[in-house]
C-alpha positions in Angstrom: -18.1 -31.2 1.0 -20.2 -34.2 -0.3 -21.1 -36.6 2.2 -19.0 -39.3 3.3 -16.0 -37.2 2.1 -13.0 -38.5 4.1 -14.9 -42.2 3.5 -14.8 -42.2 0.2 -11.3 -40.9 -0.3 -9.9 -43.1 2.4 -11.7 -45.9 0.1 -9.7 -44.2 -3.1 -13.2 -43.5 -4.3 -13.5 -40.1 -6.2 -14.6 -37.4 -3.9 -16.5 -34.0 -4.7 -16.6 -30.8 -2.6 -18.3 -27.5 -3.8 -16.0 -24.4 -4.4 -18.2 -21.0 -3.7 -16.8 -17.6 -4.8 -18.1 -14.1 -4.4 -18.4 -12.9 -7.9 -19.5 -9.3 -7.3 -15.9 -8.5 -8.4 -15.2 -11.3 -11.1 -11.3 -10.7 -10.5 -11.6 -11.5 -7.2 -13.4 -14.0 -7.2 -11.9 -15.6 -10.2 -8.4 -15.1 -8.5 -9.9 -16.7 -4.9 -11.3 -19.3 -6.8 -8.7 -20.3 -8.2 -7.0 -20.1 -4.8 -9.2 -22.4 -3.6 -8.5 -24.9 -6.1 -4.9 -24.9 -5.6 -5.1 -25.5 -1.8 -7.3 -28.7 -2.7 -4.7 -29.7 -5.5 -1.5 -29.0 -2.8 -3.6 -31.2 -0.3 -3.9 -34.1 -2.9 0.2 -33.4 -4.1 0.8 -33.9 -0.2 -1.2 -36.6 1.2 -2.6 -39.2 -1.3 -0.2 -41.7 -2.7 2.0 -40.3 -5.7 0.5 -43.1 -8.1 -2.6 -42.5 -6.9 -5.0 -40.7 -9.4 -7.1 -37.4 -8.8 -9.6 -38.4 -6.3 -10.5 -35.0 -5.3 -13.2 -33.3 -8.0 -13.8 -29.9 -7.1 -16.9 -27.8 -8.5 -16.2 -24.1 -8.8 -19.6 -21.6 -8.5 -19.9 -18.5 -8.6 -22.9 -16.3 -6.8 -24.4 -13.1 -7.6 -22.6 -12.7 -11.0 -22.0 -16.3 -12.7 -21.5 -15.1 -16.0 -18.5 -12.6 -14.5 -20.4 -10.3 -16.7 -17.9 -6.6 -16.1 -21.2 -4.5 -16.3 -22.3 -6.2 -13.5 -19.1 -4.5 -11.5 -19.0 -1.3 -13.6 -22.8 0.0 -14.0 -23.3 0.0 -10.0 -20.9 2.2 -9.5 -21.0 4.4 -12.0 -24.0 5.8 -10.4 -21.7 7.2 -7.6 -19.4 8.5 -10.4 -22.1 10.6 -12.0 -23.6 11.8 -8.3 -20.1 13.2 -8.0 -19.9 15.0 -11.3 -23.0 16.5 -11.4 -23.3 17.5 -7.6 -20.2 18.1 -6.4 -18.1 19.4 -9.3 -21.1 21.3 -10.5 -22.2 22.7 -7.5 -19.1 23.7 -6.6 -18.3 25.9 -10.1 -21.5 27.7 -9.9 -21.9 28.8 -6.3 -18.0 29.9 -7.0 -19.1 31.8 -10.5 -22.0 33.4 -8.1 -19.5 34.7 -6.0 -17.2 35.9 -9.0 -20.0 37.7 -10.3 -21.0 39.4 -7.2 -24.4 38.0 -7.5 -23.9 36.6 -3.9 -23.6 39.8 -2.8 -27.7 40.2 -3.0 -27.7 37.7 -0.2 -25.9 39.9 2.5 -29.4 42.4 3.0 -31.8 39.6 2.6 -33.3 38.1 5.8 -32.7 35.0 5.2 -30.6 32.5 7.2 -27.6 30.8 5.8 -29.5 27.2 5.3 -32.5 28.2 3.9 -30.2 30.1 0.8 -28.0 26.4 0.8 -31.1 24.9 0.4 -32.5 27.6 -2.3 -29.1 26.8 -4.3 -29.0 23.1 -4.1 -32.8 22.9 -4.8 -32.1 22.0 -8.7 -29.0 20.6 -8.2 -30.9 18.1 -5.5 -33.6 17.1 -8.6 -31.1 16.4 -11.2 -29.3 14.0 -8.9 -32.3 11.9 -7.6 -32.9 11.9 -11.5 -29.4 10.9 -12.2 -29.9 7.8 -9.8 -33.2 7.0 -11.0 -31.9 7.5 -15.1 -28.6 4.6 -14.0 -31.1 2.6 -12.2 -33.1 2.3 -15.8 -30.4 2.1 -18.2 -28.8 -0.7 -16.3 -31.8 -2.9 -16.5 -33.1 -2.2 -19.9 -29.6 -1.5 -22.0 -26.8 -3.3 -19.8 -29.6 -6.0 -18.2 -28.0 -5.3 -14.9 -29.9 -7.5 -12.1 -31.7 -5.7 -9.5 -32.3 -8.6 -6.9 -33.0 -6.2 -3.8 -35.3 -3.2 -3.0 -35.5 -0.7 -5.8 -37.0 1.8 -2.6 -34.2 0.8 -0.5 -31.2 1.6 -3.6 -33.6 5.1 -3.9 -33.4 6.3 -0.1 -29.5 5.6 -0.1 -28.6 7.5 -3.3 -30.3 10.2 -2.1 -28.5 9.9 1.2 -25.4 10.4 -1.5 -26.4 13.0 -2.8 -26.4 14.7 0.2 -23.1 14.1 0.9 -22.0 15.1 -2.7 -23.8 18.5 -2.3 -22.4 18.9 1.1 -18.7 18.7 -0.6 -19.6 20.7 -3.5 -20.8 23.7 -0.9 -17.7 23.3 1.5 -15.6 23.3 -1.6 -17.0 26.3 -2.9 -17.3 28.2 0.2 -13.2 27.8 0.9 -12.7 28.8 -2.8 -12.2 32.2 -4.5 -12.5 31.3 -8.0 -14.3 28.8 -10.6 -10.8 27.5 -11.7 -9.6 26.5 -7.9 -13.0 25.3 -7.3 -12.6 23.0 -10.3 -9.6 21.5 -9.5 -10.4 21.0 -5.6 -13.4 19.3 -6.9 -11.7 17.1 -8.9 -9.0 16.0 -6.9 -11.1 16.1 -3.7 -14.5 14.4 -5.5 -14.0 12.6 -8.5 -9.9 11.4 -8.4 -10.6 9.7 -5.1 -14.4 8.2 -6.5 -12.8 6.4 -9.4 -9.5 5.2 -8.3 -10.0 4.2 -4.1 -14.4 3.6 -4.0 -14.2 0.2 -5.6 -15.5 1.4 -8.7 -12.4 0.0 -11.0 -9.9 -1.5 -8.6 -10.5 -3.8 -6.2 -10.1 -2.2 -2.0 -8.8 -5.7 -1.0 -5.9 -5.5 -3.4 -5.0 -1.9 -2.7 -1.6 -1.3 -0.3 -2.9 -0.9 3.4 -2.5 3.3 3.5 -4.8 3.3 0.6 -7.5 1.0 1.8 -7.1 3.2 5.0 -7.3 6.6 2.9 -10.5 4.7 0.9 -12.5 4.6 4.5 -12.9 8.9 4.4 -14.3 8.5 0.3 -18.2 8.4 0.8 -18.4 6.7 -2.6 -16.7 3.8 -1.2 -19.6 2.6 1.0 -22.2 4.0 -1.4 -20.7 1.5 -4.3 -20.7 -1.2 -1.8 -24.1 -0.5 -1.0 -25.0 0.0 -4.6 -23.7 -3.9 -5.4 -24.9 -5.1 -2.7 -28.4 -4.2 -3.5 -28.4 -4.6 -7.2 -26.2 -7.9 -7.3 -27.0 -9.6 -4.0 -30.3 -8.5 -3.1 -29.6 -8.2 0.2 -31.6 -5.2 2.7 -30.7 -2.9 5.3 -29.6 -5.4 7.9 -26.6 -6.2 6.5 -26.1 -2.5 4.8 -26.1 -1.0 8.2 -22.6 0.2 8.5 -22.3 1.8 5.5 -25.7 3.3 5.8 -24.6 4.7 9.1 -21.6 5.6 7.8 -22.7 7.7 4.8 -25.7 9.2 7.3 -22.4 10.1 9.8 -20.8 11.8 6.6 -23.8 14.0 5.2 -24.4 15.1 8.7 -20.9 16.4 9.3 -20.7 18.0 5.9 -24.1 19.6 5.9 -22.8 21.0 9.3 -19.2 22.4 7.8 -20.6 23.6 4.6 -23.5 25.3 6.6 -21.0 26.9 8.6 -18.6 27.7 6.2 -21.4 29.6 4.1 -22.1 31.1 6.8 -18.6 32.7 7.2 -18.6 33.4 3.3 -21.8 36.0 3.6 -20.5 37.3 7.0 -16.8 38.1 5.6 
């Protein structure tokens, strides 16, 4: 509010007050903008004089995306959307097609222990993701001159905590799977259905029905396009990424657990 608000419109003197929207998701800020602006026009409908004129002037601004720009929203978290298909869905079809082939078989006499294969298998796949992050991370400045306002090291250390979590799915789904077509299809409806429709990535969380936004809390890309934005468009650091940090940390510690021990249970049966 400008100073000497309630003065000046007691006075009938115009009277200006700042309107500031989150523009990270131009929808919603665009629609709680506009929000905004109808509270302030409802307040002038109810309380000043009915001949009186507009005394009220509102400013709308939007931070972090003032243009509303959509590859602002979409280029962030795409990233998460190609982590999922090349780690998870890929991972998952060829440690299945090993299996089909009986290649995995070779495994059973060797001495070595269940991680250190996981870790022989995901090796490449591990690579091509941090490359994947680093390739987005490019081609949104240079073609789609997406702003990168925070710590380019910071954006780094968290898609690779990502990818973790995307290999950790790929290798649980492709332990509990017999066959490259059921791996496929549990990828994709366990992986990539939930990463574009409840992570953020084209509809807004706020706006979904509360059993979706509840569902949305299990999909690791949810917090990992968050944290994507939040970096890229905000600039902000790890003291206000925290939770979702800890929460994808939480998630690629539990899945590297499952899928260890459900490899495990694959080469003993």
């Amino acid at each position: 509010f400008d100073a000497g608000f309630a003065d000046r419109l007691a006075r009938g003197l115009p009277a200006g007050l700042q309107i500031i929207a989150d523009a990270t998701e131009p929808n919603t800020g665009s629609i709680v903008a506009a929000y905004a602006n109808a509270v302030v026009q409802g307040y002038e409908q109810d309380t000043l004089p009915p001949a009186a004129a507009v005394r009220i002037v509102p400013s709308v601004r939007m931070r972090f995306n003032p243009t509303r720009e959509s590859s602002n929203l979409f280029v962030p978290g795409l990233m998460a959307f190609v982590l999922t298909i090349v780690l998870s869905l890929m991972t998952a079809i060829s440690l299945t097609r090993e299996k089909e082939t009986g290649t995995m078989e070779a495994l059973l006499v060797s001495p070595l222990r269940p991680w250190q294969i996981i870790v022989g298998k995901v090796a490449p796949y591990l690579v091509v993701g941090f490359a994947s992050v680093v390739g987005v991370i490019l081609e949104a400045r240079l073609v789609f001159h997406v702003p990168l306002r925070g710590s380019v090291t910071l954006l780094l250390a968290e898609g690779l905590l990502f990818i973790l979590v995307s290999l950790s799915l790929g290798i649980l789904i492709s332990a509990r799977t017999s066959s490259q077509r059921v791996a496929m299809i549990a990828a994709l409806v366990g992986t990539m259905l939930p990463t574009m429709l409840l992570s953020g990535f084209i509809f807004p969380i706020e706006s979904m029905p509360w059993p979706l936004r509840a569902i949305s809390a299990v999909v690791p890309a949810r917090w990992f396009v968050l944290v994507a934005r939040s970096i890229m468009l905000k600039g902000v650091g790890l003291s206000y990424l925290w939770q979702p940090s800890l929460v994808l940390l939480v998630m690629a510690v539990v899945l590297l657990t499952a899928s260890t021990r459900a490899f495990h249970e694959r080469l003993d049966g």
